[in-house]
DRENTI-409830 format. One record per atom (N, C-alpha, C): x, y, z. Coordinates in steps of 0.001 Angstrom, whole numbers, padded with zeros to 6 digits, always signed. Layout:
XYZ ...
***
This chain:
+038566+134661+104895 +039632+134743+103888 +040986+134471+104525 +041373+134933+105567 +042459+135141+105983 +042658+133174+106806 +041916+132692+107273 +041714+130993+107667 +042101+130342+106365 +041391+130980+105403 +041510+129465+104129 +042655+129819+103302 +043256+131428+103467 +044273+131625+103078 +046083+130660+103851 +045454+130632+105156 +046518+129946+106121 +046223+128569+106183 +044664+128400+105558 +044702+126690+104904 +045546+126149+103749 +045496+127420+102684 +045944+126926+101674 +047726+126397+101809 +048035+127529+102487 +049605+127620+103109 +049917+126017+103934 +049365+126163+104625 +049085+124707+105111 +049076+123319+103928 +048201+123244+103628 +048137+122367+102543 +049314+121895+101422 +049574+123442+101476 +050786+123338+100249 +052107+122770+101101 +052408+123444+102711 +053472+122930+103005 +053566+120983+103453 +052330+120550+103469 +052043+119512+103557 +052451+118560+102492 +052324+119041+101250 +052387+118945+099964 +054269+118680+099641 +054732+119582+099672 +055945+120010+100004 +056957+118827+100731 +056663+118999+101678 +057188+117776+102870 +056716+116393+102314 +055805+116248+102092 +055362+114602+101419 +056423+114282+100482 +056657+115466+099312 +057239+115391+098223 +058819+115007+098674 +059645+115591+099483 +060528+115889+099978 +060446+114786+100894 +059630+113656+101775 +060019+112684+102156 +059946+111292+101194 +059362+111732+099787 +059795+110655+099062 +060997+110672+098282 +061633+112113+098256 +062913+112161+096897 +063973+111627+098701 +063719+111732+099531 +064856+110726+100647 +064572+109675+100655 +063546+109115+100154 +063030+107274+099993 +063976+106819+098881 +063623+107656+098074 +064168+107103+096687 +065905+107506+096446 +066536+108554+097384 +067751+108745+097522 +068365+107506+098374 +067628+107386+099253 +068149+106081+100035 +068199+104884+099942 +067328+104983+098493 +066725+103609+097933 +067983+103290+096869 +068927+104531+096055 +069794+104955+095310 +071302+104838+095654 +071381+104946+097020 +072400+104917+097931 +073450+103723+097440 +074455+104198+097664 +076005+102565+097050 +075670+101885+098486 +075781+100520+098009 +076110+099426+098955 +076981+099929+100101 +076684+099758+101135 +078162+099319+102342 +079279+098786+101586 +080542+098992+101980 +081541+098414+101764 +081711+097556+102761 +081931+096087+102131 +082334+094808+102858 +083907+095084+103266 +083823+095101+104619 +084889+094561+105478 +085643+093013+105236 +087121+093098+105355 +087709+091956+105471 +088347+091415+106515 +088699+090403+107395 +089170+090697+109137 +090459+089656+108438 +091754+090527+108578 +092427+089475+108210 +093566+089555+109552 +093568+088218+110216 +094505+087842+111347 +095927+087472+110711 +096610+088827+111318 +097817+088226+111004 +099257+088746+111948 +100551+088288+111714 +101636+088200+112959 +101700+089745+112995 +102521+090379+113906 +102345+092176+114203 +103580+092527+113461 +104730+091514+113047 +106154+092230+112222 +105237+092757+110852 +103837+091318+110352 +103654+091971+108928 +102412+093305+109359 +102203+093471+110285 +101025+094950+110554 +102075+096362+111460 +103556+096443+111230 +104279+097014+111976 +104640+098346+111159 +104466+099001+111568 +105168+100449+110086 +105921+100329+109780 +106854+099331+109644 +108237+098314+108390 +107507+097884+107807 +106569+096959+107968 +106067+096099+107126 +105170+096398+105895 +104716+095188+104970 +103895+095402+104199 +102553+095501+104150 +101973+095508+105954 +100164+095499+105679 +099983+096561+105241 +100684+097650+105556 +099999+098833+104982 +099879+099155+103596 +100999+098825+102604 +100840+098896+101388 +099784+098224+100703 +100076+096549+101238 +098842+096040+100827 +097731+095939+100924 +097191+096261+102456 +096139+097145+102442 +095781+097974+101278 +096400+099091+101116 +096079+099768+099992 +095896+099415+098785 +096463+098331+098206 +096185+097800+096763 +095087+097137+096805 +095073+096706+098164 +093408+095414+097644 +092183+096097+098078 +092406+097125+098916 +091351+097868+098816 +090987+098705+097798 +091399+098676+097246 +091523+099955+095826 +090985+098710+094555 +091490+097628+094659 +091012+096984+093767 +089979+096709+094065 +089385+096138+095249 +088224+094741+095740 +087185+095939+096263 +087202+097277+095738 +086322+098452+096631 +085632+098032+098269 +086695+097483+098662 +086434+096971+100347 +086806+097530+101346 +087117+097407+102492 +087668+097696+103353 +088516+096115+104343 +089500+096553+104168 +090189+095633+104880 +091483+095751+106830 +090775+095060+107394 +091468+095541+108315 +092065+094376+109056 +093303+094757+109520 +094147+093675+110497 +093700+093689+112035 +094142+092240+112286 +094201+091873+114065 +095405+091030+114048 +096252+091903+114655 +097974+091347+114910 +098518+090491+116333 +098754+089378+116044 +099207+088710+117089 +101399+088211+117170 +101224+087907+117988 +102850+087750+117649 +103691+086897+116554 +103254+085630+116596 +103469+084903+115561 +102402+083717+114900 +102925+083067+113882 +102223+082044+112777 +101669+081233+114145 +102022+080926+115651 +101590+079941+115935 +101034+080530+117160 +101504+081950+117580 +100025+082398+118205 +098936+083056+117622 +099006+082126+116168 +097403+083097+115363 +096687+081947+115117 +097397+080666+114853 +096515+079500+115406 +095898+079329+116436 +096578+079542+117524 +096174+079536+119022 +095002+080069+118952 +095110+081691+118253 +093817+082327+118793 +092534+081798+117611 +092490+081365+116676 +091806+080838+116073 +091235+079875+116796 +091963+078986+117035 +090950+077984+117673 +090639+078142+118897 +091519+078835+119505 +090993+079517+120862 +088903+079997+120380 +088851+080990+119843 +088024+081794+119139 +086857+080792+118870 +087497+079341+117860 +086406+078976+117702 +085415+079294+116557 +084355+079036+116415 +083070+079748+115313 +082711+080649+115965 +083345+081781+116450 +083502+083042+117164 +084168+084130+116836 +085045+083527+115977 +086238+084124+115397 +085626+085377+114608 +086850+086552+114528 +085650+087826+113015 +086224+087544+112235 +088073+086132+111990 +088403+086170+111229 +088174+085673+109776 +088098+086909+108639 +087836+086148+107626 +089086+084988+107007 +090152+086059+106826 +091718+085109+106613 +092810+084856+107678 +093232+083953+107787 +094377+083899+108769 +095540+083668+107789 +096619+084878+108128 +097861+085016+107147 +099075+085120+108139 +100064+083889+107823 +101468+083374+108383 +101707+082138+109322 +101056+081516+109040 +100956+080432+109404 +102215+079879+108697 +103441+079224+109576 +104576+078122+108774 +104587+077022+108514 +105579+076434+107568 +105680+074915+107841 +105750+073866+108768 +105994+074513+110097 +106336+073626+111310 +104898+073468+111745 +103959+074356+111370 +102267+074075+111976 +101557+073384+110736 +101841+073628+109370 +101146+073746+108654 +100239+072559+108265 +100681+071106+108950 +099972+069658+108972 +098998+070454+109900 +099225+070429+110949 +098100+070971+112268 +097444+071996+112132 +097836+072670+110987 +096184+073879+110847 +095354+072892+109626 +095754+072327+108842 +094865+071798+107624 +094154+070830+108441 +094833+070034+109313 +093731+068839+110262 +093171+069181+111286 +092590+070557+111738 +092032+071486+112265 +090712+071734+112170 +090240+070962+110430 +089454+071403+110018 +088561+073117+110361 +089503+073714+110873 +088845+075495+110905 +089186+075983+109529 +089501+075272+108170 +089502+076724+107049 +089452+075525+106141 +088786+075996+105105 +088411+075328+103839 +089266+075546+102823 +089116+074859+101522 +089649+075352+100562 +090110+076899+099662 +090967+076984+098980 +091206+077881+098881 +090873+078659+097527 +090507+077320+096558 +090629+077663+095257 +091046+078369+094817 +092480+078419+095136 +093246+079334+094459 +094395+078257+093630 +094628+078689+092458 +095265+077739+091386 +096941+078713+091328 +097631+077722+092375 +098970+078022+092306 +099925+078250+091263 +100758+079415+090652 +100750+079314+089480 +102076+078797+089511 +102792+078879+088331 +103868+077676+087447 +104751+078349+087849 +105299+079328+088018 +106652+080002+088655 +106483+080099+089909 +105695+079002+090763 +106142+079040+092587 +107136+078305+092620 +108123+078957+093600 +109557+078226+093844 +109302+077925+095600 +108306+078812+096540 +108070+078292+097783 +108082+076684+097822 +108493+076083+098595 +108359+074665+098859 +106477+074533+100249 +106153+073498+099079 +104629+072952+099500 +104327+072012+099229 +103998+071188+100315 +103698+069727+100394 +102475+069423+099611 +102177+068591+098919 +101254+068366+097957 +099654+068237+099048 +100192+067773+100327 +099042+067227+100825 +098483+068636+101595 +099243+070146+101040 +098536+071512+101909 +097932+072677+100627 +098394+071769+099837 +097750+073218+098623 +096206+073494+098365 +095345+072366+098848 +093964+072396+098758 +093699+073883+099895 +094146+073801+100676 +093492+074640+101916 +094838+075897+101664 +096117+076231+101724 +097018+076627+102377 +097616+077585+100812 +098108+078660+100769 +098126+079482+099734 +099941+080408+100362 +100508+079674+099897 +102254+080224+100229 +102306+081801+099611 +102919+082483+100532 +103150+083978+100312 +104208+084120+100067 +105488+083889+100823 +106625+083988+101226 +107103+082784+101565 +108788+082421+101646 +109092+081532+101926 +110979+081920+102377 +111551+081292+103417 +112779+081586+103606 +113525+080394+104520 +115017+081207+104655 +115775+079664+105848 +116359+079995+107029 +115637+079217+107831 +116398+079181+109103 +117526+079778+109713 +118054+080284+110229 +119662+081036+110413 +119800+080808+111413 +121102+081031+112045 +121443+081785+112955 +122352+083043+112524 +121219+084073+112934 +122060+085736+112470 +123289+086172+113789 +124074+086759+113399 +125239+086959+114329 +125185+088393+114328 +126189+088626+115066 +126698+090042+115678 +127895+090059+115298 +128066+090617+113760 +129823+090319+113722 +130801+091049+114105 +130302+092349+115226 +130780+093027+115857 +131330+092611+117303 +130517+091135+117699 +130643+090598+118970 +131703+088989+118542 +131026+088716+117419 +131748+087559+116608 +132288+087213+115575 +133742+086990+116010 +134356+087279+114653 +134390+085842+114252 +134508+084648+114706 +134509+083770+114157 +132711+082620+114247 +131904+082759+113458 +130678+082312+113511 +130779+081026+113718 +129821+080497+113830 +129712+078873+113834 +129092+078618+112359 +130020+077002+111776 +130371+076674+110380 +129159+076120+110191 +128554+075154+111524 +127336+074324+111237 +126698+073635+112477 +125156+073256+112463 +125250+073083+113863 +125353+072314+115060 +126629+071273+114555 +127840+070973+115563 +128885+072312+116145 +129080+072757+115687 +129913+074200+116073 +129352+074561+117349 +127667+075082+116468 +127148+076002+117364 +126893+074743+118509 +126653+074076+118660 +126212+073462+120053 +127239+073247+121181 +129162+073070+120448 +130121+072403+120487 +130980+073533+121421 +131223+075095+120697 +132040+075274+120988 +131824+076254+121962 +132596+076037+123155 +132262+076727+124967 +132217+078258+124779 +133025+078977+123869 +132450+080530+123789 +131286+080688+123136 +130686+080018+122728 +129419+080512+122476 +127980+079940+123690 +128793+079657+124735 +127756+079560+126049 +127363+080714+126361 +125966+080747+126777 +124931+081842+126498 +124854+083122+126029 +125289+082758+124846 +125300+083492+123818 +123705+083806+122775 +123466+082984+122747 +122196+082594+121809 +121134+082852+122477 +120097+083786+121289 +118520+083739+121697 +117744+082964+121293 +117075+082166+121822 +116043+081778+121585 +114040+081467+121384 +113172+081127+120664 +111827+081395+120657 +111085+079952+121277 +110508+080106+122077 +109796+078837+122613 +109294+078215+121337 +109459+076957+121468 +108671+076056+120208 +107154+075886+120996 +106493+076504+121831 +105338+076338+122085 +104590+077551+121745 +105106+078216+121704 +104381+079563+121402 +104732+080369+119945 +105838+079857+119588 +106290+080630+118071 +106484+079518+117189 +106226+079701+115839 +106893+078914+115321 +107796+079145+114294 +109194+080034+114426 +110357+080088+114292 +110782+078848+115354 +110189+079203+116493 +111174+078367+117656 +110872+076582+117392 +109265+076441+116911 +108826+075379+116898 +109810+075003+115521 +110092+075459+114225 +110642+075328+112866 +112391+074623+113345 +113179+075733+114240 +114246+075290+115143 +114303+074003+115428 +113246+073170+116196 +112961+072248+117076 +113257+070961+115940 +112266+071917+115166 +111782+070850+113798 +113499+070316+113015 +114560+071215+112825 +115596+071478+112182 +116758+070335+112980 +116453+070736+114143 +117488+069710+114874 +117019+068332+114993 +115784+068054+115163 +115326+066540+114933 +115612+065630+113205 +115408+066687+112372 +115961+066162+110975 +117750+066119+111103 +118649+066506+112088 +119809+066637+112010 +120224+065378+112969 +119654+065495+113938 +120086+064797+115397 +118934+063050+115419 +117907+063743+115166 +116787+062212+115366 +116978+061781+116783 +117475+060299+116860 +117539+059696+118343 +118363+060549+119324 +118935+061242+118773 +120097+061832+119712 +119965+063294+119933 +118779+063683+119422 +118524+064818+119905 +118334+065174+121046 +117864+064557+122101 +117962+065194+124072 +119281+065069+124025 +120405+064638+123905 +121793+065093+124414 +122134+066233+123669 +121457+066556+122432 +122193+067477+121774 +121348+068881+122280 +119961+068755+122531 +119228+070094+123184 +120082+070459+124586 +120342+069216+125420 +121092+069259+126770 +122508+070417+125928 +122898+070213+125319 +124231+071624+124590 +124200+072781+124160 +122379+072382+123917 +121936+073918+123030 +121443+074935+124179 +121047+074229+125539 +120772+075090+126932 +121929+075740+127361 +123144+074899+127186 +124046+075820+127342 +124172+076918+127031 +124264+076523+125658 +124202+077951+124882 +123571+079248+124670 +121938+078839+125311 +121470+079765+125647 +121322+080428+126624 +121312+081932+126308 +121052+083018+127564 +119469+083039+128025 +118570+083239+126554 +117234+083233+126993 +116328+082734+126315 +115122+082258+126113 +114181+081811+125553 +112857+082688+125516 +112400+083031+124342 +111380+084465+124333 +109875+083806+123501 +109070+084932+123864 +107539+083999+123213 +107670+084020+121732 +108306+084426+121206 +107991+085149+120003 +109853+085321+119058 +108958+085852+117624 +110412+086130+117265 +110716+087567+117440 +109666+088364+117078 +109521+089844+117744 +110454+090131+119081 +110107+089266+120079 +110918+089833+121519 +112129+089456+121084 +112507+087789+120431 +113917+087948+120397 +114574+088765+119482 +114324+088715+118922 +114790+089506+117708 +115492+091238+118354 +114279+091769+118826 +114577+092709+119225 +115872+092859+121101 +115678+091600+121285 +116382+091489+122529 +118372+091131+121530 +118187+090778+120549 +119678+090415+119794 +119907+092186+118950 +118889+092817+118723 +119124+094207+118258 +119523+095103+119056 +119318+095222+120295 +119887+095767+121530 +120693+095510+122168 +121297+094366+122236 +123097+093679+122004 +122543+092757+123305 +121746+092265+123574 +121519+091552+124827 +122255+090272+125047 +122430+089519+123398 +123392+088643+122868 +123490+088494+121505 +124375+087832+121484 +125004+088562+119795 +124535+087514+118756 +123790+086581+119430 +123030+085301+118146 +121994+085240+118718 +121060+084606+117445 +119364+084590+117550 +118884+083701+116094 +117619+083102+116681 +117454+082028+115723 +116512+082949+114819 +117048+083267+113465 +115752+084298+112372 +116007+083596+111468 +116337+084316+110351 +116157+083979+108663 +117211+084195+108344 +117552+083745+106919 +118849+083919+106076 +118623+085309+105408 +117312+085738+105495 +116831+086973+105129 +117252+088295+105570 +117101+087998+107001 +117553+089242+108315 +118524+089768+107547 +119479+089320+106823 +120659+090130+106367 +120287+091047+105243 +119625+090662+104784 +119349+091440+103669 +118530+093046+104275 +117665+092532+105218 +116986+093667+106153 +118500+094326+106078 +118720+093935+106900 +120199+095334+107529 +120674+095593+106557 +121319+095088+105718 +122012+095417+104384 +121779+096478+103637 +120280+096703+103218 +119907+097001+101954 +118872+098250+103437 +118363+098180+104104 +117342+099428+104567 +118075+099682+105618 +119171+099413+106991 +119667+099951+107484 +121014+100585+106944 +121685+099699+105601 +122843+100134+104901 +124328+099432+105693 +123742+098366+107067 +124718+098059+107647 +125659+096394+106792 +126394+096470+107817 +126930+095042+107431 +127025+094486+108794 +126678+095095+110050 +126971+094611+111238 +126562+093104+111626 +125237+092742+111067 +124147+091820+111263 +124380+090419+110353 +124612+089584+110404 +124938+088585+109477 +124166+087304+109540 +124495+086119+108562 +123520+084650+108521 +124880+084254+108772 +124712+083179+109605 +125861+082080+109659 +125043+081086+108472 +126076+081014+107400 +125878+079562+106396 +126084+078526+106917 +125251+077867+106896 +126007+076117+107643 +125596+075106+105598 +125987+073825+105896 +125766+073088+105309 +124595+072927+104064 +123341+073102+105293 +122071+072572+105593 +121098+073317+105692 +120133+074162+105729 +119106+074751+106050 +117944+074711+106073 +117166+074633+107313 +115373+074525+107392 +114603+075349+106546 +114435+074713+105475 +113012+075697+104554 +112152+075823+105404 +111442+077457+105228 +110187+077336+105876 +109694+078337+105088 +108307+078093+104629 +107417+078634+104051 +105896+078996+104844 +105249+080244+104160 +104406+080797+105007 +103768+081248+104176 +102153+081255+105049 +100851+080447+104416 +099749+081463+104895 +098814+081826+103628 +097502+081907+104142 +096405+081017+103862 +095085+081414+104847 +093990+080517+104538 +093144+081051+105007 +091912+080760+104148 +090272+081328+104153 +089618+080723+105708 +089357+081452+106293 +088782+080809+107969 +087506+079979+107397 +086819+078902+107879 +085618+078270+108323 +084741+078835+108396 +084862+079427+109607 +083717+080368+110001 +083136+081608+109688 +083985+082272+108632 +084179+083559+108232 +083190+083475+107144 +082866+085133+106924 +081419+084930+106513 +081431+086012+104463 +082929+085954+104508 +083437+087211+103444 +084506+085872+102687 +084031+084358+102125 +084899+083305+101863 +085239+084388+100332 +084524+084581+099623 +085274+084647+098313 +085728+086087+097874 +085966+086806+098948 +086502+088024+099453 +087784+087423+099708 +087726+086808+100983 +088799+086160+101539 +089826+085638+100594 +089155+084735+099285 +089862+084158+098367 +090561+085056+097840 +089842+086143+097327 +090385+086952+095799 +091696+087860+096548 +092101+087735+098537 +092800+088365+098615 +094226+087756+098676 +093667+086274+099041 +094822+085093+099114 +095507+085264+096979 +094616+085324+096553 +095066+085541+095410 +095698+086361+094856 +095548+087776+095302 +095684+088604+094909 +097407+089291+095925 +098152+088180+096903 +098902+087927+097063 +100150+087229+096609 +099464+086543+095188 +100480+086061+094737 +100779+086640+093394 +099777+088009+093252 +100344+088793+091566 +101681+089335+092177 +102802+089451+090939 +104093+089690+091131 +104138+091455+092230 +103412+092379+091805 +103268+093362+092665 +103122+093306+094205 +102550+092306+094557 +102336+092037+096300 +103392+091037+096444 +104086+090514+095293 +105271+089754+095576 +106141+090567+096231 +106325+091250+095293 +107450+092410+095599 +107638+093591+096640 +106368+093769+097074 +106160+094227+098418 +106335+093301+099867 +105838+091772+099643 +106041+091080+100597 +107528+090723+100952 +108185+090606+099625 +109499+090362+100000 +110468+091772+100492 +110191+092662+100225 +110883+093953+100652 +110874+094688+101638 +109637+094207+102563 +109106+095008+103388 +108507+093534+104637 +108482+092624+103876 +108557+091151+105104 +109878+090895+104829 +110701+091199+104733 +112312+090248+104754 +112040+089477+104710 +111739+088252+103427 +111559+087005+103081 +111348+086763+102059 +111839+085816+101237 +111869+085377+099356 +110344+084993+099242 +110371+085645+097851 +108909+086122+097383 +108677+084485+096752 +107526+083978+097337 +106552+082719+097154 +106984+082406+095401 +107372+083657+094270 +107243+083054+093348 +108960+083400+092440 +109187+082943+091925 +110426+082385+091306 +110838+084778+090946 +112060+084746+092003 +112246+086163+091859 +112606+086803+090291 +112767+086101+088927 +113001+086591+087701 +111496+086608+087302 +110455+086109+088027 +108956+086881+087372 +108670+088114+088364 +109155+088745+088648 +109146+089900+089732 +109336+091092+089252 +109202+091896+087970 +109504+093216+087729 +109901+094132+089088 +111338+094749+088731 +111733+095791+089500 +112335+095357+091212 +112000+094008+091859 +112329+093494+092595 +114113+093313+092877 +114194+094514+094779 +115459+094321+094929 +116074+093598+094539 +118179+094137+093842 +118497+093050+093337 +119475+092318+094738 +119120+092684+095754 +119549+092115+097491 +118834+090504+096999 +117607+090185+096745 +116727+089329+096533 +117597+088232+095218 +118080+088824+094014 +118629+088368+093080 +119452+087362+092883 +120573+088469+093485 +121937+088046+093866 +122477+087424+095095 +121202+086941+095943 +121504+086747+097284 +122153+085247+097379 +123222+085004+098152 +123719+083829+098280 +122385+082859+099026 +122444+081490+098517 +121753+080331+098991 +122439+079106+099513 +121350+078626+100754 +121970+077962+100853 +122236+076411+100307 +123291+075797+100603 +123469+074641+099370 +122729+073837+099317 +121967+073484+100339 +120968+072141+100934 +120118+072960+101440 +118676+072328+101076 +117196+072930+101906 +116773+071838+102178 +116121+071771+104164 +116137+070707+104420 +114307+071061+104505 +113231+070070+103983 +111872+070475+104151 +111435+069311+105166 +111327+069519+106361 +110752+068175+106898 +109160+067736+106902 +108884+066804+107325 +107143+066923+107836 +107303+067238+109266 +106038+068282+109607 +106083+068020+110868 +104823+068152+111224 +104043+066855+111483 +102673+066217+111444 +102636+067170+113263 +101602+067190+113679 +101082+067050+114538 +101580+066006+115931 +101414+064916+115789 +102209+064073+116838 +103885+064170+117130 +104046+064750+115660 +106064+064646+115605 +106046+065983+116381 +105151+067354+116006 +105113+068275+116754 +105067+068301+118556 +104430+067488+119320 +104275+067342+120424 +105167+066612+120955 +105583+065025+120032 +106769+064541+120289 +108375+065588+120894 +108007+066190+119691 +109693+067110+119519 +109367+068377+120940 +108344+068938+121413 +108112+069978+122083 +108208+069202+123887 +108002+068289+123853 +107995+067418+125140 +109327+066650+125341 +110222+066708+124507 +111682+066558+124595 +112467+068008+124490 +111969+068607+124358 +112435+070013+124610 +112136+070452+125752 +111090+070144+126593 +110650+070367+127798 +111683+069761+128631 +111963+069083+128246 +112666+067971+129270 +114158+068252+129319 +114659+069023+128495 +115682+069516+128381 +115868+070611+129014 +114861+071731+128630 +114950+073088+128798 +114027+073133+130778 +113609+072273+131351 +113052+072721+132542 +114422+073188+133654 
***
């Protein structure tokens, strides 16, 4: 009695456990999907606690029930680098900030496909007809030179001034056109101004400079620490200081003329999350991520700022400049213009 009694016990806990390893079959069988990851490569000002990855992070994850995460490099043209560095190696699904001064040389790259994303009717970004298949404008702004109007009271008018006049010898920061492309956009700005005569006119602009930095990050921050009182940024920068530091110290020299440059995402090649990738390129250009990109990237929002609900009125009312100069800058004109800069700057 007491055996078949500790059989039965047996049996039943056997019973028990069977039962109990199928309601975990069928719980696991019940279980929500993984959440798909997104790898989006992009410059470190937009992944910086100023910036907007973090917000937007939050909206598209909340919408797209994903997970999305950044890999920050310095600028639009060291995130090319590492792309093709990378290769079909890459984890990137999107690469976001890419400028106009690269933007021929990432589409003939063939590393990123189309975007199918249908640009809508209030974009005021400037985009070459021959980049909208692949290339999806976020932001867009102009060239400057920002001053120190604490160091300079009289700016330069245009850039004959700045090259021209002897107090402003090494004064100026500058971004390698090989490694950034602010510096490469620069390069781009004086060849639409100068053309044949640009090596005598770079031979003026060495003068002028104190230093040359990888990035716009180092310079930027090397002209915020008074290292010198000009630096090649945006017509934007002012609005930064203006409106979130509350200063007026920081200024745009207006010239004439100004280099449009616009900035770009695109769906990687190799990336394995394409219509993930898409819906986020898209989901960059609803007026809400407008308005975050421009407030928190210091740079005019990709789409015409009166479709922008609630959007600073710094953004509104902001003076423009009179002339936007958009050049091409193919690939060969790129190497052209960077190997006459070499030759200047060694």
């Amino acid at each position: 009695m007491k055996f078949f009694f500790l059989g039965k016990v047996v049996s039943i806990f056997n019973v028990l456990s069977i039962g109990l390893l199928g309601l975990s079959s069928l719980t696991a069988l019940a279980a929500p999907e993984a959440k798909k990851t997104l790898t989006v490569y992009t410059y470190s000002a937009l992944t910086s606690e100023w910036g907007p990855g973090a917000l937007l992070r939050a909206m598209f994850e909340k919408e797209c029930n994903c997970e999305l995460k950044y890999v920050a490099v310095d600028d639009g043209a060291a995130l090319f680098k590492r792309i093709k560095l990378e290769g079909n190696k890459t984890k990137a699904e999107v690469a976001l900030g890419f400028d106009s001064s690269i933007a021929a040389d990432v589409v003939a790259s063939k590393l990123f496909v189309d975007s199918e994303v249908t640009l809508p009717q209030n974009l005021v970004a400037p985009v070459a007809e021959s980049l909208r298949a692949q290339l999806v404008p976020f932001d867009y702004g102009w060239l400057a030179v920002m001053y120190d109007s604490q160091k300079i009271k009289m700016p330069p008018k245009d850039m004959d001034d700045l090259l021209s006049r002897p107090e402003f010898a090494k004064q100026l920061l500058l971004e390698d056109p090989r490694t950034s492309a602010p510096g490469l956009a620069f390069l781009v700005w004086l060849d639409e101004l100068y053309a044949s005569k640009l090596p005598e006119q770079l031979q003026k602009l060495r003068k002028q400079t104190l230093t040359v930095s990888s990035g716009w990050t180092a310079a930027y921050g090397l002209f915020t620490k008074g290292e010198a009182p000009m630096v090649i940024s945006y017509t934007s920068s002012e609005l930064y200081h203006r409106v979130v530091e509350k200063k007026e110290r920081y200024k745009a020299a207006l010239f004439p003329a100004h280099y449009a440059v616009t900035e770009f995402g695109a769906v990687v090649k190799a990336g394995n999350q394409k219509d993930l990738a898409r819906k986020f390129l898209k989901f960059l250009l609803a007026p809400q991520s407008q308005k975050i990109l421009a407030e928190k990237n210091w740079m005019y929002p990709a789409l015409n700022v009166r479709a922008i609900p609630g959007l600073n009125d710094a953004f509104v009312n902001s003076v423009q400049p009179a002339k936007a100069l958009t050049a091409k800058a193919e690939l060969e004109t790129q190497k052209r213009l960077v190997n006459v800069w070499l030759n200047a700057f060694r």
